[in-house]
C-alpha positions in Angstrom: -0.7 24.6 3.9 -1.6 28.1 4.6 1.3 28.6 6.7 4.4 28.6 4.3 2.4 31.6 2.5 5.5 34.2 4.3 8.0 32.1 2.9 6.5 31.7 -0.8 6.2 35.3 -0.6 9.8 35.8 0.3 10.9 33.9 -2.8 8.5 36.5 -5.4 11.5 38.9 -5.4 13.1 40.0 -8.6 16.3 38.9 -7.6 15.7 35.7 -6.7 14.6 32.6 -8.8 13.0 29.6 -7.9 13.4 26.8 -10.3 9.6 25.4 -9.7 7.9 28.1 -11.3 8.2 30.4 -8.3 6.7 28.4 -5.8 8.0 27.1 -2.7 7.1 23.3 -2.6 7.9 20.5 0.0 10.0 18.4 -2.7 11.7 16.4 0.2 9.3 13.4 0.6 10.6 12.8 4.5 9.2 16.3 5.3 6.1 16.3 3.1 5.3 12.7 5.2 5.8 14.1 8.1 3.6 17.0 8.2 1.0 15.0 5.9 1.7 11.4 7.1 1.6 8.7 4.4 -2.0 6.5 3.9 -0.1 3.4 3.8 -2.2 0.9 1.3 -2.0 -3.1 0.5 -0.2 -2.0 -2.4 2.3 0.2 -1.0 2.9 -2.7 1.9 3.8 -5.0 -1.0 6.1 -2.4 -2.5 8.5 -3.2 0.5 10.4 -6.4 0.0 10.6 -8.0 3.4 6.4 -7.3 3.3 5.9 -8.9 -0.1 8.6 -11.8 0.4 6.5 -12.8 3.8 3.2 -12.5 3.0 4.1 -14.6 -0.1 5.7 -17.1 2.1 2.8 -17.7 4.5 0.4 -17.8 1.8 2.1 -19.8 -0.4 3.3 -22.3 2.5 -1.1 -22.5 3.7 -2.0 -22.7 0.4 0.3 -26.0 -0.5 -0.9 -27.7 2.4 -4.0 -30.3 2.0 -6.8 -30.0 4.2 -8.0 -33.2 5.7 -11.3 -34.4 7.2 -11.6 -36.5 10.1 -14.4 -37.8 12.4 -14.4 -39.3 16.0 -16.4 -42.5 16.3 -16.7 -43.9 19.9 -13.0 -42.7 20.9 -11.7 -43.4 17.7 -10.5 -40.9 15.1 -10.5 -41.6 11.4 -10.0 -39.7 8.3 -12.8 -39.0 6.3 -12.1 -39.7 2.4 -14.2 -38.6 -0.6 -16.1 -35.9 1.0 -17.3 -32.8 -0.8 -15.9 -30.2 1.5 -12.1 -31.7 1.0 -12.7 -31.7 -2.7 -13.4 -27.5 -2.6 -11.0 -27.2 -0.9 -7.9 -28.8 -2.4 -9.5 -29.8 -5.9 -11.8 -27.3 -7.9 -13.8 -24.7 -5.6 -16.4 -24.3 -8.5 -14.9 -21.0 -8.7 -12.6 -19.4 -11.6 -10.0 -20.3 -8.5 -8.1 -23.2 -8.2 -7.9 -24.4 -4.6 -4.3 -23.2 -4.3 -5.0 -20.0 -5.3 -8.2 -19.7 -3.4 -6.3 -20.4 0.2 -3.4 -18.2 -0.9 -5.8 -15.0 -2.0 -7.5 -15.8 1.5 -4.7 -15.7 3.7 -3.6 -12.5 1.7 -7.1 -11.1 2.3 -6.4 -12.2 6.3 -2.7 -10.7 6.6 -3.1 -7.7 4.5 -6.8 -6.5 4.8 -9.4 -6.5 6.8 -10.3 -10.7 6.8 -10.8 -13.0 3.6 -14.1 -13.7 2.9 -15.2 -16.3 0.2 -19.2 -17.3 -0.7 -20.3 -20.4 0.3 -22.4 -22.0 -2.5 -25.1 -24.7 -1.6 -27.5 -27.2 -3.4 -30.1 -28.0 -0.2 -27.5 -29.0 2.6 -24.5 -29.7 -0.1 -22.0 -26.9 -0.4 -21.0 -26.8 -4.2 -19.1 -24.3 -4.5 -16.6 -22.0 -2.7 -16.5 -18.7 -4.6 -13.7 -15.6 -3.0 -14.6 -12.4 -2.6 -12.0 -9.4 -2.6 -12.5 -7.6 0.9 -13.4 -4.0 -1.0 -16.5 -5.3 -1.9 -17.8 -6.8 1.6 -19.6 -4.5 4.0 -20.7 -6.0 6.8 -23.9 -4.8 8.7 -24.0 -5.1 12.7 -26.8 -5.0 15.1 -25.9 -2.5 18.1 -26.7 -5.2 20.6 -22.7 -6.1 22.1 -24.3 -9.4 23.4 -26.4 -10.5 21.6 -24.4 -10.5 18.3 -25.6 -10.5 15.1 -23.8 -9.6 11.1 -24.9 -9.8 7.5 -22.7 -9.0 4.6 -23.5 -6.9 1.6 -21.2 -8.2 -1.3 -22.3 -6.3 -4.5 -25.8 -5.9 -4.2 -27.0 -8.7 -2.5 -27.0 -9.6 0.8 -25.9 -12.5 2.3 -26.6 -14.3 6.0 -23.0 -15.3 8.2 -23.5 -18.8 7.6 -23.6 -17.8 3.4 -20.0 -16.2 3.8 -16.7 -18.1 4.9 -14.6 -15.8 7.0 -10.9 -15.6 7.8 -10.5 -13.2 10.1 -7.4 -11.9 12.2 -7.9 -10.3 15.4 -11.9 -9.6 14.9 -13.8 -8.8 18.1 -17.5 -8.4 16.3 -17.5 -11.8 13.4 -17.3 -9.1 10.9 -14.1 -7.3 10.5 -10.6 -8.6 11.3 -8.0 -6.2 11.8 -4.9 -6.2 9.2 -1.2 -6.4 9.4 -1.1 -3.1 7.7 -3.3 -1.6 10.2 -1.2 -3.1 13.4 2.0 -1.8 12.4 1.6 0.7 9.9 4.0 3.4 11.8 6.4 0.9 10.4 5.7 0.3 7.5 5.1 4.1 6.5 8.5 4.4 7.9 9.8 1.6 5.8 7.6 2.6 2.6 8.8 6.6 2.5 12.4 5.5 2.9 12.1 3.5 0.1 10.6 6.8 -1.7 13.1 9.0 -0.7 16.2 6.4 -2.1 14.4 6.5 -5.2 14.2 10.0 -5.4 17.9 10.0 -4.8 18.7 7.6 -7.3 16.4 10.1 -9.8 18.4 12.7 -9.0 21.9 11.6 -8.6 21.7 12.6 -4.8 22.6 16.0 -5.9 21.6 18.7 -3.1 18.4 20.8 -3.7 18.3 24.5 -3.8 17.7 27.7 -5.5 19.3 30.3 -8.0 20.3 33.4 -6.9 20.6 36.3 -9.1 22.2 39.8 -9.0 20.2 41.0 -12.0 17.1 40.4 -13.0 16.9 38.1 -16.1 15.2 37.5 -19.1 12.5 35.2 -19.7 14.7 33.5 -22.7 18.0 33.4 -20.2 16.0 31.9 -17.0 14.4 29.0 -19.7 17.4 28.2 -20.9 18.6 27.8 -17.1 15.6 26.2 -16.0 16.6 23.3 -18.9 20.1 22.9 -18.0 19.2 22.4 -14.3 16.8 19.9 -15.2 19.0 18.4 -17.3 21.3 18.1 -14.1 19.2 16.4 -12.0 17.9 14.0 -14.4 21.4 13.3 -16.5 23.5 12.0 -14.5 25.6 12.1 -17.7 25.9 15.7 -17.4 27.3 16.7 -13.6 28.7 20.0 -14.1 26.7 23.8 -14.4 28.1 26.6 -15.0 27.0 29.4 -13.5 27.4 33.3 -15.1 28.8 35.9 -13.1 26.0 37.0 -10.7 24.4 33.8 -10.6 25.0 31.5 -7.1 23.5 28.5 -5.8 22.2 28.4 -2.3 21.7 24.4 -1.0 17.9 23.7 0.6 18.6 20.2 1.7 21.5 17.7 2.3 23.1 15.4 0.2 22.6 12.2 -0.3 26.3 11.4 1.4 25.2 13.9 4.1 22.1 12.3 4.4 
């Protein structure tokens, strides 16, 4: 941030105070995103109400929904009944996971991250056991060949082949990585999530306009404490809405108002 140097040099004038120790800071959280930009994470998505109400909805609404089994015998189709795979997957997965809350944390995984991967636990050719993995701990390894495909996962420190992992993945091109919600629109929800910021920053501060103090004289380090602690008091009171200011002493405005805003 090299170049606001000039203007925090500006404010270093005798006559002039700055009520953040003398330093010119990008308080405004609109600017500071838009020269920084704003790593939107899963967390931050689910900060935003129409985000968390949604993915909480689809997941909930998968995860409710029994998986059935069925098999086609000579042109006829009947359900299967009693099988072990139907049992993981709406009974007990032989995880700490129910089944409900293993679908849900998957399709979270899938919306929200980049796919939802779960363990796939066998005794010979009987799977046992379903067992979810949080994404942050799955790295995938490819071979370079674009045809000829081929992935393993690293999950902790062990790795595991593609036909050990269950994957949910949302828009994948390579078996490995799915591409996110978060990642598809995330202009959007940056937008959405420093909005949100900023009107609680306003709310903080009683939408009252940011600024400086200007002085005539130069002032004591008791007097300019004292001011400093009314001011904050100001802006985080909104009991107390009224400073007065000493002869010499006026306010210049760095930023609209919340009305203004």
């Amino acid at each position: 941030m090299g170049i606001f140097e000039p203007i925090k040099n500006l404010f270093k004038s005798n006559n002039e105070i700055n009520l953040q120790d003398q330093s010119v800071q990008l308080d405004d959280v609109l600017l500071s995103a838009l020269i920084n930009g704003e790593t939107i994470t899963r967390d931050k998505a689910l900060m935003l109400p129409a985000v968390s109400d949604a993915v909480d909805f689809i997941s909930g609404s998968i995860a409710s929904m029994p998986v059935k089994l069925y098999r086609v015998v000579k042109g006829e189709v009947s359900e299967v009944y009693g099988d072990t795979r139907t049992k993981l997957l709406n009974g007990d997965t032989g995880d700490v996971l129910n089944a409900f809350e293993f679908k849900k944390a998957m399709v979270q995984d899938y919306l929200l991250d980049k796919g939802g991967y779960a363990v796939v636990k066998r005794n010979r050719n009987e799977v046992v056991g379903l067992y979810h993995v949080e994404p942050i701990y799955v790295e995938p390894y490819k071979n370079p060949n674009p045809v000829e495909k081929y992935v393993e996962f690293l999950i902790y420190t062990k790795y595991y082949k593609k036909y050990e992992v269950l994957t949910l993945l949302r828009n994948t091109k390579d078996g490995a990585w799915g591409k996110g919600v978060i990642d598809e629109v995330s202009k959007a929800i940056e937008t959405a999530y420093t909005t949100l910021i900023y009107q609680l920053g306003l709310v903080q501060s009683g939408g009252n306009k940011k600024g400086f103090i200007q002085s005539d004289n130069k002032l004591d380090n008791e007097t300019l404490q004292k001011l400093k602690e009314a001011w904050s008091r100001f802006y985080t009171n909104n009991k107390e809405n009224v400073i007065v200011l000493n002869k010499g002493l006026t306010f210049k405005e760095s930023s609209n108002s919340s009305v203004e805003m």
